[in-house]
C-alpha positions as CSV (number, residue, x, y, z in Angstrom):
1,X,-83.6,-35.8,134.8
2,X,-81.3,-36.5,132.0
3,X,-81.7,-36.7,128.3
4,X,-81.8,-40.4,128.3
5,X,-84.3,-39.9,130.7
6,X,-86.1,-36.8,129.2
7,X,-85.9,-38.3,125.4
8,X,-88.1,-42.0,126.7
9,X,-90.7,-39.7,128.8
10,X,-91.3,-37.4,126.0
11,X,-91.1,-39.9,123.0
12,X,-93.8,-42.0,125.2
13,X,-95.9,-38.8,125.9
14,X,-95.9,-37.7,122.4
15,X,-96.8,-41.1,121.3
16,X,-99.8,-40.5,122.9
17,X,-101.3,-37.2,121.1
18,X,-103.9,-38.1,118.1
19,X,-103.4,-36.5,114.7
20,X,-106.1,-34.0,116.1
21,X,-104.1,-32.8,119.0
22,X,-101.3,-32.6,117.4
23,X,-103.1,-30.2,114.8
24,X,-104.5,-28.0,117.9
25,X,-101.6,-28.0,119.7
26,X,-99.7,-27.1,116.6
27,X,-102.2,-24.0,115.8
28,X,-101.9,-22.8,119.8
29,X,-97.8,-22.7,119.0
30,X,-98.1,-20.7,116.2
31,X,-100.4,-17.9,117.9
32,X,-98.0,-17.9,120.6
33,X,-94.8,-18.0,117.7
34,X,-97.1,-14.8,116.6
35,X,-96.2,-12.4,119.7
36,X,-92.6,-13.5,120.0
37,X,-89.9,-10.6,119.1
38,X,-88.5,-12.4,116.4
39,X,-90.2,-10.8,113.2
40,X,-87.5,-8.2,112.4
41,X,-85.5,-11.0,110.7
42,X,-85.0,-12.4,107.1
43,X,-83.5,-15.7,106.5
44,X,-85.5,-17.9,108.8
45,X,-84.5,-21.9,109.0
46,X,-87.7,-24.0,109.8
47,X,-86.9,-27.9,110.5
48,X,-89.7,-30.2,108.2
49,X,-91.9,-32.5,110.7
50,X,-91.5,-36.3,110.8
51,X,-95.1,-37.5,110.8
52,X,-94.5,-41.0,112.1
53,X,-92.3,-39.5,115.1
54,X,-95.3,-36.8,115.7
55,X,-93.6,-33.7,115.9
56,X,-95.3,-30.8,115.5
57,X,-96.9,-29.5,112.4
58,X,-94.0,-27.4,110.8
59,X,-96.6,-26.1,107.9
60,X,-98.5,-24.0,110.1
61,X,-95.4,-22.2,111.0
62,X,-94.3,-22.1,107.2
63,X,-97.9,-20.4,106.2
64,X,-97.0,-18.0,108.9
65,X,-93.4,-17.6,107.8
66,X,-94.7,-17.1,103.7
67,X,-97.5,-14.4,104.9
68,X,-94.8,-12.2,106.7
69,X,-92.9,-12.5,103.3
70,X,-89.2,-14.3,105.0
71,X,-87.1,-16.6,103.4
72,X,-87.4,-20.0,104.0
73,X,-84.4,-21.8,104.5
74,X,-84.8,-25.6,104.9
75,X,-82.3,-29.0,105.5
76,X,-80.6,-32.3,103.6
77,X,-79.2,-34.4,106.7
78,X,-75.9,-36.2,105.7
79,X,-76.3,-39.1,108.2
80,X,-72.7,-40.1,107.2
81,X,-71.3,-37.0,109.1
82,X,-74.4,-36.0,111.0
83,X,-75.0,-32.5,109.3
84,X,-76.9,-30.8,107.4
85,X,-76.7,-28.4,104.1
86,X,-79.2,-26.1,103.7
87,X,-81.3,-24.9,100.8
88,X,-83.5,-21.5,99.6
89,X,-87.6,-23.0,100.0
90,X,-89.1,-21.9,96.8
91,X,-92.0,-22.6,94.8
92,X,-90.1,-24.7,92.5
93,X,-88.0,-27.1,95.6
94,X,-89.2,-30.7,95.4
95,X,-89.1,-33.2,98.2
96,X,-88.1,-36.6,99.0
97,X,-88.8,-38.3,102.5
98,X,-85.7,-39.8,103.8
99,X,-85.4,-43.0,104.9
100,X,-85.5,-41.2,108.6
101,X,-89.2,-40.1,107.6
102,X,-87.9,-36.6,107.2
103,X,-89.1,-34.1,104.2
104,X,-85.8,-33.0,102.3
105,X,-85.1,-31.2,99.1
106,X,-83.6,-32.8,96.3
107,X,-82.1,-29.6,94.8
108,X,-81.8,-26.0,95.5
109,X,-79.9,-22.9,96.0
110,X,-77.6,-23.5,99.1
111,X,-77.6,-20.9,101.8
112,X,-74.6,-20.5,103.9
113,X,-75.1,-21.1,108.0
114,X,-73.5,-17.5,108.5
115,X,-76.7,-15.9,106.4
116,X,-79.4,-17.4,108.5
117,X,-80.6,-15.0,111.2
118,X,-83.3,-17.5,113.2
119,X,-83.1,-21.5,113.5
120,X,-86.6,-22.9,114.5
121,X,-84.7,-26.0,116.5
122,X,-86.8,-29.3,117.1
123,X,-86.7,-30.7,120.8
124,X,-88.2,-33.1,122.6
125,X,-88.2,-31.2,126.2
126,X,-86.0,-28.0,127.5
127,X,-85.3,-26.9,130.7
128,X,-85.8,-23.2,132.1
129,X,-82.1,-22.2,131.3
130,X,-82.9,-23.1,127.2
131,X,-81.1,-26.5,127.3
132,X,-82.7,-28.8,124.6
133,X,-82.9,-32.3,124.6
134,X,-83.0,-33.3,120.4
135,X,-83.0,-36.9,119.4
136,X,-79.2,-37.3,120.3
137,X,-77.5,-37.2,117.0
138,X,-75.5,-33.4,117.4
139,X,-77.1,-32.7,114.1
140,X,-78.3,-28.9,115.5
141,X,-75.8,-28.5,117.7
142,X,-73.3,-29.0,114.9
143,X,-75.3,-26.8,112.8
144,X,-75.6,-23.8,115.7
145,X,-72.0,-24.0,115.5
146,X,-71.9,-23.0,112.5
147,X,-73.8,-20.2,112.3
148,X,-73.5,-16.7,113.1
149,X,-73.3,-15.7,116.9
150,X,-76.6,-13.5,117.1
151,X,-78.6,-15.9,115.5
152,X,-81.8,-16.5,117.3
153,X,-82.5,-20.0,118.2
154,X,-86.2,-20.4,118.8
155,X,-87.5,-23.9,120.1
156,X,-90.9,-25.3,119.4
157,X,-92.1,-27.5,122.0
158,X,-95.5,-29.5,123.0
159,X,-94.7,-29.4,126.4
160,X,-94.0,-27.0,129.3
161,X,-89.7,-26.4,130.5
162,X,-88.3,-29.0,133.1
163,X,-86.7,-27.2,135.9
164,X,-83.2,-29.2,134.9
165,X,-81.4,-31.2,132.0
166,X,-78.6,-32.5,134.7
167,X,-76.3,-34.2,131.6
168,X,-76.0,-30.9,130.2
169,X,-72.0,-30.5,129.0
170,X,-70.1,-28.0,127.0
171,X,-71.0,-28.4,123.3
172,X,-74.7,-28.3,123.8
173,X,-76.0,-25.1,122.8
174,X,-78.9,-23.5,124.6
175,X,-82.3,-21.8,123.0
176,X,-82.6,-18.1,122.8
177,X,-86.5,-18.5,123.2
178,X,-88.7,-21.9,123.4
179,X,-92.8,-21.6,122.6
180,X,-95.2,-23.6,123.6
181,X,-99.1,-23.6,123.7
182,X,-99.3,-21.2,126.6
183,X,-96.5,-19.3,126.6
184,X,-92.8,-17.7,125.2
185,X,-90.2,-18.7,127.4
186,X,-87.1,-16.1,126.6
187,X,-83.4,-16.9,127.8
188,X,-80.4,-15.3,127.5
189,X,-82.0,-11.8,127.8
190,X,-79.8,-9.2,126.8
């Protein structure tokens, strides 16, 4: 399928799930999140959820991220230039939605793209080589640019891999690991 494709069936699939399933679902990602070999890291990035587009529950994976003790790095999107600057998550950040729906900090210390070590990306499907399909702005890819090359690139997703993305092209770039409710999927072994 394509992304065109892949973003309608999986908006129209999420659009489905009750705030319930969402919360299970959500709970069953972060047990699996739990086992993957990601934990060695410090300066994890963690996208905040947009409620009314029912992604999953990103505070369950920030409760786990605050109890092993990591840094918190969150986003401000420009939607000028599609991109984002990033900020340390402390106890004193405070939070405006956007007019997007999205959680973003008014203030903070910036963190460079070159410190952070692993990018939990948002999706709405992947395929079994780690291609993403996002919401089709280049906001992450643009960010994953950026950053350093070993940085881990973890996707969080509701739903099982698609065997193919088929509009796949140069500047998208693919997940080091994608987790679902059942299992780790792991590409680019090395």
């Amino acid at each position: 399928m394509t992304k065109k494709e892949l973003r309608k069936k999986y908006k129209k699939l999420r659009a489905t799930l009750s705030s319930d399933e969402i919360t299970s679902i959500t709970l069953q990602i972060a047990n699996q999140l739990l086992k993957a070999p990601i934990w060695n890291k410090t300066y994890y990035h963690l996208f905040l959820s947009i409620v009314d587009l029912k992604e999953i529950d990103t505070d369950q994976i920030l409760h786990v991220l605050f109890a092993r003790n990591k840094e918190v790095v969150v986003s401000k999107s420009d939607f000028i230039k599609n991109t984002l600057s990033h900020f340390l998550l402390t106890e004193n950040t405070k939070f405006v939605i956007n007019s997007y729906g999205i959680p973003e900090p008014q203030n903070g210390l910036s963190v460079p793209e070159d410190n952070i070590d692993v990018v939990f990306v948002p999706l709405l499907a992947f395929d079994i080589s780690g291609n993403r399909v996002g919401y089709g702005k280049g906001f992450y890819d643009d960010f994953l640019s950026k950053c350093k090359s070993d940085v881990l690139k973890v996707g969080l997703s509701f739903y099982e891999a698609e065997e193919q993305i088929e509009d796949v092209y140069l500047g998208d770039i693919p997940l080091d690991y994608c987790i679902t409710p059942h299992k780790i999927y792991q590409f680019n072994e090395s």
